[in-house]
DRENFI-627510 format. One record per residue (C-alpha): x, y, z. Coordinates in steps of 0.1 Angstrom, whole numbers, padded with zeros to 4 digits, always signed. Layout:
XYZ;...
//
This chain:
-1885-0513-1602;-1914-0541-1594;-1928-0541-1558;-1918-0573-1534;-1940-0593-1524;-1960-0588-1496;-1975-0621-1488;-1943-0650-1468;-1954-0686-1469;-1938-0715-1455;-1941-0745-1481;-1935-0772-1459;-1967-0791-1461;-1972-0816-1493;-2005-0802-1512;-2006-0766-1497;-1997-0742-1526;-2009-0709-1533;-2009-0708-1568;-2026-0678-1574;-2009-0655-1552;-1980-0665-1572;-1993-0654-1603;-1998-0621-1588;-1963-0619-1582;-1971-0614-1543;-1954-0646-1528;-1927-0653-1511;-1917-0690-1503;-1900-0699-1476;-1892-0734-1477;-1870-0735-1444;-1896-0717-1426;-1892-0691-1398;-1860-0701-1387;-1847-0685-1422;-1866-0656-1421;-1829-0633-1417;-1817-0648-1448;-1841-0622-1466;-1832-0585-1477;-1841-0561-1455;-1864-0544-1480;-1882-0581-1481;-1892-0584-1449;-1901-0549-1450;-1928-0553-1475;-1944-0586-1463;-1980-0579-1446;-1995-0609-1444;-1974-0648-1435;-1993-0679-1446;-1983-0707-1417;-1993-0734-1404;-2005-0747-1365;-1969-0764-1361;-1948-0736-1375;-1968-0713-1360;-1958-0673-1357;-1935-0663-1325;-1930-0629-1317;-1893-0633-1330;-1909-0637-1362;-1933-0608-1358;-1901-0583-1346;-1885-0593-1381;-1914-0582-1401;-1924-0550-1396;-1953-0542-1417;-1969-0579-1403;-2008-0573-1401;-2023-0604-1408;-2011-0643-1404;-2029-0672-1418;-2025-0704-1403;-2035-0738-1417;-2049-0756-1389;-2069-0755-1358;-2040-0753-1330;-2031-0724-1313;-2001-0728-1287;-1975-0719-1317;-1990-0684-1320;-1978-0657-1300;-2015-0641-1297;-2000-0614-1268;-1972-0602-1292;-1996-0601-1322;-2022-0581-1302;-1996-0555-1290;-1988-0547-1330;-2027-0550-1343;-2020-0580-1362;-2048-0604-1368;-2046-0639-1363;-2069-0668-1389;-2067-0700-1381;-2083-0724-1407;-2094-0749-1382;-2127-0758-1398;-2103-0774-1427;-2092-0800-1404;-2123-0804-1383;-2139-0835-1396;-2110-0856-1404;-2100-0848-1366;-2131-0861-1350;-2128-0891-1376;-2096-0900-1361;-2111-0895-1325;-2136-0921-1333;-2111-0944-1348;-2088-0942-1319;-2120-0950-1297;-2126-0981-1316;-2089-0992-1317;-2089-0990-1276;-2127-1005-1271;-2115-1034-1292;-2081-1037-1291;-2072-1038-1330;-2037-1033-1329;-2034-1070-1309;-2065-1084-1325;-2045-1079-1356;-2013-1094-1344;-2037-1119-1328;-2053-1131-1366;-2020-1135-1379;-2003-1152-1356;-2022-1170-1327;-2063-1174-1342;-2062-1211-1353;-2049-1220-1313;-2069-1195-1290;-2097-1182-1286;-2101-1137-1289;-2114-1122-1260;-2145-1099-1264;-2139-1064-1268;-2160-1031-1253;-2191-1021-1270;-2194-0985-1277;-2231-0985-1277;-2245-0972-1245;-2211-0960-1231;-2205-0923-1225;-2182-0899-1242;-2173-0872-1218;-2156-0845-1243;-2136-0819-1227;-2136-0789-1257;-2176-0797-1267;-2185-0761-1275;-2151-0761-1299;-2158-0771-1342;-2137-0804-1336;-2159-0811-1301;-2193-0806-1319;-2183-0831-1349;-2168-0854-1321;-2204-0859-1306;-2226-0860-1334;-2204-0888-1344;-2202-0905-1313;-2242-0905-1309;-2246-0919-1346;-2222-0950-1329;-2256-0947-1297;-2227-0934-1275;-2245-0914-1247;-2218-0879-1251;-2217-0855-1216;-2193-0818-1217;-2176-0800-1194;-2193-0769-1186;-2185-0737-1202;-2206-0707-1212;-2199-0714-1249;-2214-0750-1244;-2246-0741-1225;-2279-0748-1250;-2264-0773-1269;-2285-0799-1252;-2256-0823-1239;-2250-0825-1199;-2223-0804-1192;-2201-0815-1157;-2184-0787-1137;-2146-0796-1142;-2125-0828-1156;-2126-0850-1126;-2167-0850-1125;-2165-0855-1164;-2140-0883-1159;-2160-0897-1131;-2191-0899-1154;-2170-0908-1188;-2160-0945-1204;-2139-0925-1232;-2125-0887-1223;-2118-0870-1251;-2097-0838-1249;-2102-0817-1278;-2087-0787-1262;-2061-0765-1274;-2026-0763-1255;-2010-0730-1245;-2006-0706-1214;-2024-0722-1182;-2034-0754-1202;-2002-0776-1189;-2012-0811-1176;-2049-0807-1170;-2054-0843-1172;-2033-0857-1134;-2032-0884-1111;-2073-0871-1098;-2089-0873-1131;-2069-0905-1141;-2083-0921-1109;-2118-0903-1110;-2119-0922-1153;-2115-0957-1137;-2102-0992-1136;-2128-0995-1177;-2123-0956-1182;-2100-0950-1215;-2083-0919-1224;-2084-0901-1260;-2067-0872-1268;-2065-0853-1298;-2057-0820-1287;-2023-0815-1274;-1999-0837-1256;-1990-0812-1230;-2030-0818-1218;-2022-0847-1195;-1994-0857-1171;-1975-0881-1189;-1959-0899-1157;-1994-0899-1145;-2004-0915-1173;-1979-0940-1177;-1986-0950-1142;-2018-0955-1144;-2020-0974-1174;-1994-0996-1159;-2012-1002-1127;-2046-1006-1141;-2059-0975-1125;-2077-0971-1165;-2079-0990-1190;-2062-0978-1221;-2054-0948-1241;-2054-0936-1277;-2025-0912-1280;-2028-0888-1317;-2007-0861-1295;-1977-0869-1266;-1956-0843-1246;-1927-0840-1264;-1936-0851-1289;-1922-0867-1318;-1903-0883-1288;-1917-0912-1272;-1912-0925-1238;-1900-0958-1241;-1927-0971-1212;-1953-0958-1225;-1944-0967-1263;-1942-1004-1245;-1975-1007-1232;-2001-1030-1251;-2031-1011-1239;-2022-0979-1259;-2027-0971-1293;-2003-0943-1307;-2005-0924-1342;-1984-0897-1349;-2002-0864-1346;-2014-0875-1379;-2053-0861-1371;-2051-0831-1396;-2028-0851-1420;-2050-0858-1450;-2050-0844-1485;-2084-0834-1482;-2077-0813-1454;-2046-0800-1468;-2069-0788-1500;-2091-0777-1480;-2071-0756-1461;-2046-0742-1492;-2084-0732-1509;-2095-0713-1480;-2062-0696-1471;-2060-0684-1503;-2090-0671-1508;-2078-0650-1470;-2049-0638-1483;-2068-0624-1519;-2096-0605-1494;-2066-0591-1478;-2050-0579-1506;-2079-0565-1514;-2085-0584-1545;-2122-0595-1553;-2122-0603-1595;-2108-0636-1602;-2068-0639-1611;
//
């Protein structure tokens, strides 16, 4: 009788195969994810060590009670809050996430989203098509010279977020943590001082436990009447009535939204405000990253399995 396969993978994401774990005859595909984990055998989810994910899908610790011989999960992507790290510690199970497969196309977006708020493209856009040959544009924000405070420096995504931002001559500033000290940027104690100091805050932080609205009414006021807001991280970061206020009142200046608590809902208020650009969590959403990241999970799950010759 052949072995099952000891490798589960959730197919869910266009241009993330494993190809050669199926030739081995070690994969099992999931295409509905963990939500249809009990309609496998018994003897299935007994033999499956390692579960190929991703950051959205992530691995709860329902997920890890139905798989008993779990030691390893593989998760395409950089975020974190999907993962129950407490229940996978408790059973010895390791946790890689392939965040560096995502990492520049992430701070690319940042920078775009920076460059849609300094110059307001989505209404310049409108504004060529429908209103050019009457009025005159209003000039936009430079970006050279202004500062980019970026909460999550020390993090992969944070260091490719300021290297871009000084090749656009942004001055960048951190917030201070050990991990971030020697990397030559001026580091601020917590997120009001780097507001206070920033024209653009960008969150590049993960969500999870004790990360819930960091961003509030202080820091939106300590950013300012020119400050904008940029996050790419989670939307759980920042108070959403907070923020909706305070775009509404002018208390900053705009936003550029990849990620929104709740999400893929939309508060109507804020979806109606014309200083906010929104994209749909789309940051990690290239083909190149999606490559990227099938290449590199594969080649986890082979060193698991303990395989080092080519298939």
């Amino acid at each position: 009788m052949p072995s099952l396969p000891r490798v589960l993978f959730y197919p869910v994401l266009q241009g993330v195969r494993l190809p050669r774990i199926a030739e081995m005859g070690e994969l099992r595909e999931l295409p509905g994810g963990p939500s249809t984990i009990g309609t496998l055998s018994e003897a299935e989810r007994g033999a499956i060590e390692i579960l190929v994910t991703n950051a959205g899908l992530g691995c709860d610790a329902s997920v890890i009670a139905q798989l008993p011989a779990l030691r390893r999960v593989i998760s395409t992507g950089a975020g974190l809050d999907k993962h129950d790290q407490a229940a996978m510690a408790a059973r010895g199970i390791t946790l890689r996430p392939i965040g560096e497969a995502v990492t520049d196309d992430v701070a690319d977006l940042t920078l775009a989203l920076t460059l849609m708020t300094a110059r307001s493209l989505v209404r310049a856009d409108a504004f060529a098509r429908s209103e050019w040959k009457t009025k005159r544009w209003a000039p936009g924000r430079s970006l050279v010279g202004a500062t980019m405070g970026i909460a999550g420096i020390s993090g992969r995504i944070g260091k490719a977020i300021a290297a871009r931002a000084e090749a656009f001559k942004m001055k960048v500033v951190g917030l201070h943590r050990a991990s971030a000290e020697g990397l030559g940027y001026e580091l601020l104690p917590d997120l009001k001082a780097l507001a206070a100091v920033s024209d653009f805050l960008v969150l590049a932080l993960p969500g999870g436990a004790g990360m819930k609205h960091l961003i509030g009414k202080a820091e939106l006021e300590a950013l300012g009447a020119e400050g904008t807001l940029i996050n790419i991280g989670r939307g759980t970061l920042v108070d959403t009535e907070a923020l909706i206020e305070a775009l509404e009142k002018g208390v900053i200046a705009a936003a550029g939204l990849d990620v929104v608590e709740g999400e893929p809902g939309v508060p109507e208020r804020l979806a109606a405000l014309p200083n906010v650009v929104l994209t749909p969590h789309i940051g990690a959403a290239t083909w190149g990253a999606r490559t990227r990241g099938a290449a590199i999970a594969e080649g986890e799950v082979l060193a698991a399995l303990g395989v080092t010759e080519p298939v």
